[in-house]
N, C-alpha and C positions, 0 to 999 in steps of 0.2 A: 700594802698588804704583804705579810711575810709569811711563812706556813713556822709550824708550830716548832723549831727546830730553832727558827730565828734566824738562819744562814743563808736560805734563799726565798727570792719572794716565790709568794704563790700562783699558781695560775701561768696561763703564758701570755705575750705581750699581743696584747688589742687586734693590734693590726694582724699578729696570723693567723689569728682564729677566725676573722672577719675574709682571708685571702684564702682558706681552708676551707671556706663553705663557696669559695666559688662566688664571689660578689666584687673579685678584682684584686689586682697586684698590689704587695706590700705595701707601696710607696702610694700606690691610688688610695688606700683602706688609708696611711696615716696622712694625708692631705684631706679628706674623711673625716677623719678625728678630729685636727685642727680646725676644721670648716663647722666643727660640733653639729655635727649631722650624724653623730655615733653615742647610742646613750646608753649605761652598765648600772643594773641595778637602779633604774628609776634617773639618773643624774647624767649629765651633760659627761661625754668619756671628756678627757683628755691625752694626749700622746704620753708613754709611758704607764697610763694606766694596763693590768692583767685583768684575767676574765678567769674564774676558776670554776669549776666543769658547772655547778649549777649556778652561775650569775646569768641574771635576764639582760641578753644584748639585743639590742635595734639598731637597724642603720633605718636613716627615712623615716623611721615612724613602725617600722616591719619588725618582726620578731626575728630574730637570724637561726636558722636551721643548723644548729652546732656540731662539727663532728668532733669528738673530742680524743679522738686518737689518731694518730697519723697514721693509716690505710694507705698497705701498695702502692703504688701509682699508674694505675693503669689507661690505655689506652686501645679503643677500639675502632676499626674500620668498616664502615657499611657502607651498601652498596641500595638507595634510597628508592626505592618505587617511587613512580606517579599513583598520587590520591592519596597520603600520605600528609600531616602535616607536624612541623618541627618545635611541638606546645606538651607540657604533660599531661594536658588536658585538653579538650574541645568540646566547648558547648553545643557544638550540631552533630558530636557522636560518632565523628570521622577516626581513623584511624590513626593514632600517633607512632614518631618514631620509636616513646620512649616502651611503647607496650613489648617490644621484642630484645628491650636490651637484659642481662641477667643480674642477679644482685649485685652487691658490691658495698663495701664499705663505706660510709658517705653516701655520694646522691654523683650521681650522670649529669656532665652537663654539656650538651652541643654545642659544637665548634660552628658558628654560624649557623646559617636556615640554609634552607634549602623551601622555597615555597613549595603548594602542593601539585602545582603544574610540574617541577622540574623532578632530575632523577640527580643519581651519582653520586659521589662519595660524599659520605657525611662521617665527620672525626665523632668521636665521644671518649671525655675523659673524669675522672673524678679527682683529677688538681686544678684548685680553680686558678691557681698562678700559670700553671701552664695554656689554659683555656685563653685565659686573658690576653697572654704574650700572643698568642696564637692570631686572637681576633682583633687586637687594637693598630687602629691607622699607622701609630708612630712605627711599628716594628715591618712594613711595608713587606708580610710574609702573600706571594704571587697565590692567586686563585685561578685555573684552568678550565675554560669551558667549551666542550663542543658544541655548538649553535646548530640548527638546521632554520634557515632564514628564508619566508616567501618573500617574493620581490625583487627586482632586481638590484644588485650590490654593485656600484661603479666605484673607480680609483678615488674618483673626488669626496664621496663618501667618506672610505675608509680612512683618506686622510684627514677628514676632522672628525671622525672618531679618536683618532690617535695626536690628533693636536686638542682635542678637547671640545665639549659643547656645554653650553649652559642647560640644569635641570633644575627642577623645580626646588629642590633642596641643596641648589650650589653647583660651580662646574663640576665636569667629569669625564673622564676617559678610558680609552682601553691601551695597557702598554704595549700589547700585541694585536695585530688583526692577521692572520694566517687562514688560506683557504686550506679544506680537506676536511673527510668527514671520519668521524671516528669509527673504529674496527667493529664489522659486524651490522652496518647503520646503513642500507642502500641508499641511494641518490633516487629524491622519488620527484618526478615533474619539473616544477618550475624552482622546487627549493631547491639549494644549495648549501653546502655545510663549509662553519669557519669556526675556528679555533681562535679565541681571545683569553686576554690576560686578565684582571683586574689586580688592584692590591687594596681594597678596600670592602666591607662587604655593607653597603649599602640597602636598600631594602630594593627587592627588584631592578638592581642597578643596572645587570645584561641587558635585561628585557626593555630599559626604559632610555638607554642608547642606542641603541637599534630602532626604537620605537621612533626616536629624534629625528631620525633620518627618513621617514616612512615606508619602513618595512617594518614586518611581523616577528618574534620568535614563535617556532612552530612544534620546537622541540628542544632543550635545554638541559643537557647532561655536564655535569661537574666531573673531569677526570681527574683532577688533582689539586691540592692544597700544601704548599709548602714542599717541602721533597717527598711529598709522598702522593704516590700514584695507585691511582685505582687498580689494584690486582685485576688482572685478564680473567681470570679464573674467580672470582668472588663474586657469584649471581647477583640477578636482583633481590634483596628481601635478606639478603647474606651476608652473617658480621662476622669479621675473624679478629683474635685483638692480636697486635703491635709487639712483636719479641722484642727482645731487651737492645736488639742493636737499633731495630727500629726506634725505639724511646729513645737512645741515647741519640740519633740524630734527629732529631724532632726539636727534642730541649736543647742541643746545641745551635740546632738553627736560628731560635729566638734567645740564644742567648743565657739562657736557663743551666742552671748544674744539673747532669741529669741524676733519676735516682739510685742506689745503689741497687744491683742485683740480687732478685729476689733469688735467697736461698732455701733450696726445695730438700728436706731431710734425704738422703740415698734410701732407700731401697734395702731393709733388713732382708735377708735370706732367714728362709725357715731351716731349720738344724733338722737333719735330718735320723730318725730314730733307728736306734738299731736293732736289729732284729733278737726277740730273745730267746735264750737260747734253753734249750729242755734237756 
């Protein structure tokens, strides 16, 4: 397809409109293609195929939610209540996260879960290549959680947590196990609080290493994702978004170009009138 000039084609290539709606990285979208699990206008895509603003695309069988202008890129930090769950919807009427986030260009898309037991930092972004880089195994980006664990926790424990145990969906480990509890969090009875790493986000992954071992999690806060740490000062129930230094080490982390900075018009001065004269 070429637009009406004849000089370039029309529309933009498959794979970024597919990585734009947040359904995965370039290279996952054109292996996608290739796998013809991607169909444009009724027909089987193939790589190299464009999408122009009204073509019908699917991945899967799905309609894809198009954004068809590249939107800011932004990035926000929440700070996740218990009872809370991380869906844009919920059929039992519970509260989601996505009810408190503000418009935006495109569509929000969370950087992992957080179930609705646990609390702490949950990312939101509306680039789904950054999202992706963010959440996929290969890019091995640390996840930080303070645990508050009943039970007793022994050496021999900890160390085949950190050498690895079999779970029901494959082995697993934590690369840190560090005792202490996080800022503000007392020491209540028999629990004790420990600081672990993951770099995978598995579904209930904390909860079901620790479980391995027979002990409970009793409480489960997320302090950190990548190089970014839960602001001290960011409540519960409390989003603040990510300045521009912030994005640019975020996207460097995974590797990502980050994006340019957004430029915000100065500030006209009103001209002030002169008084007239009689």
């Amino acid at each position: 397809m070429t637009s009406d000039g004849g000089n370039q084609p029309a529309g933009e290539k498959l794979q970024k409109v597919l990585a734009r709606a947040g359904l995965g990285s370039r290279r996952e979208m054109e292996a996608a293609i290739q796998a013809g699990r991607v169909r444009i206008e009724g027909r089987t895509a193939k790589l190299g195929d464009r999408a122009r603003p009204r073509d019908h695309v699917e991945l899967d069988g799905r309609t894809v939610q198009r954004v068809h202008r590249e939107p800011p890129r932004r990035v926000l930090l929440y700070n996740k209540p218990e009872g809370e769950v991380t869906t844009r919807s919920d059929p039992e009427g519970r509260s989601t996260v996505f009810e408190r986030l503000p418009r935006t260009p495109g569509r929000w898309i969370a950087v992992g879960r957080l179930d609705i037991n646990s609390q702490g930092l949950l990312l939101f972004t509306n680039d789904g290549e950054l999202a992706n880089a963010l959440m996929h195994p290969s890019t091995g980006v640390e996840r930080e959680y303070a645990c508050r664990i009943h039970g007793e926790v022994t050496e021999e424990m900890v160390h085949r947590l950190v050498d690895g145990v079999e779970l029901e969906d494959g082995p697993a480990h934590f690369e840190v196990v560090e005792s202490g509890m996080p800022v503000d969090e007392p020491q209540e009875g028999t629990n004790a609080w420990y600081h672990v790493i993951v770099t995978e986000g598995r579904r209930r992954e904390v909860r079901r290493l620790w479980e391995s071992q027979g002990v409970t999690v009793s409480r489960l806060i997320r302090v950190r994702y990548g190089p970014m740490v839960m602001p001290r000062d960011l409540r519960r129930g409390q989003l603040r978004e990510l300045d521009e230094a912030g994005k640019r080490e975020l996207y460097e982390h995974v590797g990502l170009t980050p994006p340019e900075p957004v430029r915000r018009p100065a500030p006209q001065r009103r001209r002030r009138r002169g008084r007239k004269r009689r």
